[in-house]
GUTOR-674300 format. One record per residue (C-alpha): x, y, z; residue in one letter. Coordinates in steps of 0.25 Angstrom, whole numbers, plus 5000, padded with zeros to 4 digits. Example, Ala and Ser with C-alpha at 12.3 -4.5 7.8 and 13.67 -1.06 7.14 Angstrom:
! residues 2
x: 5049 y: 4982 z: 5031 residuo: a
x: 5055 y: 4996 z: 5029 residuo: s
***
This chain:
! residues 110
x: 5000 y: 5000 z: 5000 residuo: x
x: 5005 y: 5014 z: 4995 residuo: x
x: 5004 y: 5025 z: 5006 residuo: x
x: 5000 y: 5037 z: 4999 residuo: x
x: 5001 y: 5051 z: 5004 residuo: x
x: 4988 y: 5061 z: 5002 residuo: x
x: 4976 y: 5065 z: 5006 residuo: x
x: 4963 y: 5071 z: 5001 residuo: x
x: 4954 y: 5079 z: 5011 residuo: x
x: 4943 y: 5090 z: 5009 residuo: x
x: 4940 y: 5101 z: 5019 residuo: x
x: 4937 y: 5115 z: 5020 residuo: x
x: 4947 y: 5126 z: 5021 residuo: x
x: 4950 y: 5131 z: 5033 residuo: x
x: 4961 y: 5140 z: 5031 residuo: x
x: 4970 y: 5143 z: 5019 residuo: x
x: 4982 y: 5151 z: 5018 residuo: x
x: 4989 y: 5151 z: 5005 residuo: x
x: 5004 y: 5157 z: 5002 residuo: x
x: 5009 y: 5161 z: 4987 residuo: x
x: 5025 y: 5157 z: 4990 residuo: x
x: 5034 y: 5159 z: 4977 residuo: x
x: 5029 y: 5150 z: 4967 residuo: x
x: 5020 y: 5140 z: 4974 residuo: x
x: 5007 y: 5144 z: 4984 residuo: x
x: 5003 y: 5135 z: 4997 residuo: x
x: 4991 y: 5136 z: 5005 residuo: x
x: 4991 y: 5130 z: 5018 residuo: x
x: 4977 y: 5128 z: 5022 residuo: x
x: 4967 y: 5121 z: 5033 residuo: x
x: 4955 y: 5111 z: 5028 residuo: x
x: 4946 y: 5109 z: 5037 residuo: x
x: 4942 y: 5095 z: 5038 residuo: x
x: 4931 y: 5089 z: 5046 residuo: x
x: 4921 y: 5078 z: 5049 residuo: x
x: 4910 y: 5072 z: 5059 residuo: x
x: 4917 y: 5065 z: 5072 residuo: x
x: 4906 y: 5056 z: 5082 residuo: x
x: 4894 y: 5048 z: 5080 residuo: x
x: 4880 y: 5051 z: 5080 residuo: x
x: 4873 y: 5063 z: 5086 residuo: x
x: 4889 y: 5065 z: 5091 residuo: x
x: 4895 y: 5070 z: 5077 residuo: x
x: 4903 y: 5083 z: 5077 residuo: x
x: 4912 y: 5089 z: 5067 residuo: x
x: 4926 y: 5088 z: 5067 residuo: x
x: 4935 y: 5098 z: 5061 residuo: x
x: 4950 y: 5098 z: 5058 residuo: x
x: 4959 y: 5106 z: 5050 residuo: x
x: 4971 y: 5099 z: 5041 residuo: x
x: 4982 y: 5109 z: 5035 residuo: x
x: 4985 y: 5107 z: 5020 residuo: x
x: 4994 y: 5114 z: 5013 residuo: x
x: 4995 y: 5115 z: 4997 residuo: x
x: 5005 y: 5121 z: 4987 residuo: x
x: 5001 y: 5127 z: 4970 residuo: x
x: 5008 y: 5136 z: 4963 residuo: x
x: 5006 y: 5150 z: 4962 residuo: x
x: 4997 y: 5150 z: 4950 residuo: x
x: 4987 y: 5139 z: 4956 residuo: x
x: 4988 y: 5146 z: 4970 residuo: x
x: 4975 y: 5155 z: 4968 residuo: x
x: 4968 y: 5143 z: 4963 residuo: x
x: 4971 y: 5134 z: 4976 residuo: x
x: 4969 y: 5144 z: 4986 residuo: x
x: 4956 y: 5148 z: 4983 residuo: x
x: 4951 y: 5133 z: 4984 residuo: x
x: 4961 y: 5135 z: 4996 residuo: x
x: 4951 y: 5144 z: 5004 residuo: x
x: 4945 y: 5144 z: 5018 residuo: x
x: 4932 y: 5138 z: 5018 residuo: x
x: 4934 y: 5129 z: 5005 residuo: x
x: 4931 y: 5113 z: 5006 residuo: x
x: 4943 y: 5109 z: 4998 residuo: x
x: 4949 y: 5095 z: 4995 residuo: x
x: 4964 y: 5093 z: 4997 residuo: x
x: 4973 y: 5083 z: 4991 residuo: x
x: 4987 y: 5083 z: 4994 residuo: x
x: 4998 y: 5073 z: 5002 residuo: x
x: 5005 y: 5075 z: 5017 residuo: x
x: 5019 y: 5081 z: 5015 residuo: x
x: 5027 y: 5079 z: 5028 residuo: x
x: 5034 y: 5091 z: 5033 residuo: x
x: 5048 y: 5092 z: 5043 residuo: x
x: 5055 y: 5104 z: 5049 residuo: x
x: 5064 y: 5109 z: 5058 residuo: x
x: 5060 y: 5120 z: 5067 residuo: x
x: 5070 y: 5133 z: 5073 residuo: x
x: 5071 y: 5124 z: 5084 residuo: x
x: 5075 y: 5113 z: 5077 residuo: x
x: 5064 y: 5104 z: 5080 residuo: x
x: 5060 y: 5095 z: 5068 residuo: x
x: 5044 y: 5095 z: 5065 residuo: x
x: 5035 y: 5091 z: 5053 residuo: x
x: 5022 y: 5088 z: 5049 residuo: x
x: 5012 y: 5084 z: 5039 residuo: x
x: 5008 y: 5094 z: 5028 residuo: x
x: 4994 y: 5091 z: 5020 residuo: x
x: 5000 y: 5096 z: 5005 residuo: x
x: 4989 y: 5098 z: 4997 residuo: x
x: 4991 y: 5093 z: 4983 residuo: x
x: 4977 y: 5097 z: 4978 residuo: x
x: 4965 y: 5109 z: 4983 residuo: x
x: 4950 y: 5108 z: 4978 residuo: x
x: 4938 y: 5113 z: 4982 residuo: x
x: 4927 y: 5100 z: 4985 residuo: x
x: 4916 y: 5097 z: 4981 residuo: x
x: 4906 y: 5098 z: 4995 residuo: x
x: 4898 y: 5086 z: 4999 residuo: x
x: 4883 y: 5088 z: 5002 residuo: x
***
């Protein structure tokens, strides 16, 4: 079995904030994902917030951040990119960054 690394997740836009740096933009954004937790009468809704971040070029940047915009229910595609650094201190850290490979507005479910 080949492990593969990506995901696929649709959400609404929390929060957005898009830079223009040389010749390539990124957006690093919150989607807002959530879903019914319990059982019968006992359901409530669950909200959580996962962190994405997604490169273009500059000529497709204006394109991809308007889908990019607070209150938008977008679909993202993209893989997890591992991340390590080393601080002024000197203390190592990493983490795991969602890199968004693909952006689109969905298509809402009655």
């Amino acid at each position: 079995m080949k492990a593969t690394n990506n995901f696929a997740v649709t959400g609404i836009v929390a929060v957005s904030n898009p830079r223009t740096l040389g010749k390539a933009s990124v957006c690093h954004f919150a989607l807002s994902l959530g879903r019914l937790e319990g059982t019968g009468e006992d359901k409530r809704r669950v909200s959580s917030l996962l962190n994405i971040e997604t490169w273009c070029k500059n000529e497709e940047a204006d394109k991809v951040f308007t889908i990019i915009q607070k209150g938008n229910l977008v679909t993202v595609e993209g893989f997890m990119k591992p991340e390590e650094w080393v601080d002024k201190n000197g203390e190592k850290h990493s983490k795991t960054v969602l890199a968004a490979t693909k952006v689109y507005l969905a298509k809402e479910n009655n």
